[in-house]
C-alpha positions in Angstrom: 181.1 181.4 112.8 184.5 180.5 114.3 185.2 184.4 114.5 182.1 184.9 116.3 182.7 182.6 118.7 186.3 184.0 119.1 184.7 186.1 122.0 184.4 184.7 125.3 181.1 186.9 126.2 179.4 185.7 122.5 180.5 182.0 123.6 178.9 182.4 127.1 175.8 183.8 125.6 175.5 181.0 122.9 176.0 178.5 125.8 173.5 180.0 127.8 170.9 180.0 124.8 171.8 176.0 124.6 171.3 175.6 127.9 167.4 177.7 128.2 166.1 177.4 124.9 165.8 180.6 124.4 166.5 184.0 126.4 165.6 187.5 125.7 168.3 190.3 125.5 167.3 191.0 129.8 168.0 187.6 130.4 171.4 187.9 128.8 172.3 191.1 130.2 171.5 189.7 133.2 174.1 186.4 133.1 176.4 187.8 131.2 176.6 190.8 133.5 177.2 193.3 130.5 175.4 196.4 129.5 172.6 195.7 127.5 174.2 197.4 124.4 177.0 195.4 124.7 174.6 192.2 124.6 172.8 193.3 121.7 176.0 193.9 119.7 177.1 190.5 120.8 173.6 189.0 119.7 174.1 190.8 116.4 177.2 189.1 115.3 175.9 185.8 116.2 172.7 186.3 114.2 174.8 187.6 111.3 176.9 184.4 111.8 174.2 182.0 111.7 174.2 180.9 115.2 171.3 182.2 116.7 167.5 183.0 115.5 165.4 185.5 117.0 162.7 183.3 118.5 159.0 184.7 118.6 157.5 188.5 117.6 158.1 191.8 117.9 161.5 193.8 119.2 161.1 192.4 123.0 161.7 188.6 121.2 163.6 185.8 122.6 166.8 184.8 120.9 167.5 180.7 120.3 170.5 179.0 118.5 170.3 177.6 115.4 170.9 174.0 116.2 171.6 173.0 112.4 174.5 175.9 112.4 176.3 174.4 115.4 175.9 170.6 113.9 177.6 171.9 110.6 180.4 173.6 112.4 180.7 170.9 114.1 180.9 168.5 111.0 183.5 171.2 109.5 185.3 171.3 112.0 185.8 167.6 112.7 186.8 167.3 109.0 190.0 169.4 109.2 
């Protein structure tokens, strides 16, 4: 998780997710001001992390963070 977040575009996406709710991979390329192949490698490691969920059905789905990840990071973290 912690290397995931290691990237400042991944961290800006995960904040922006926070922030919406949820976003699809348009509405990232759009803020983060990346190519959208970029975003969707980004949005890969976070979902292989644990951070984020894909949010609703089919391949044009929104993308939401996994609230329960970030607590337990949190909660590790905190305990080093």
């Amino acid at each position: 998780m912690l290397r995931a977040l290691g990237h400042p575009a991944r961290l800006e996406m995960l904040r922006t997710l926070a922030e919406a709710g949820d976003a699809t991979c348009v509405d990232l390329t759009r803020h983060v001001a990346l190519a959208q192949s970029t975003v969707s490698e980004h949005l890969r490691v976070l979902r292989e992390a644990g951070l984020i969920d894909q949010c609703g059905p089919g391949p044009r789905s929104g993308y939401c963070v996994r609230r329960e990840a970030l607590v337990w990071l949190k909660q590790m973290v905190v305990a080093l």
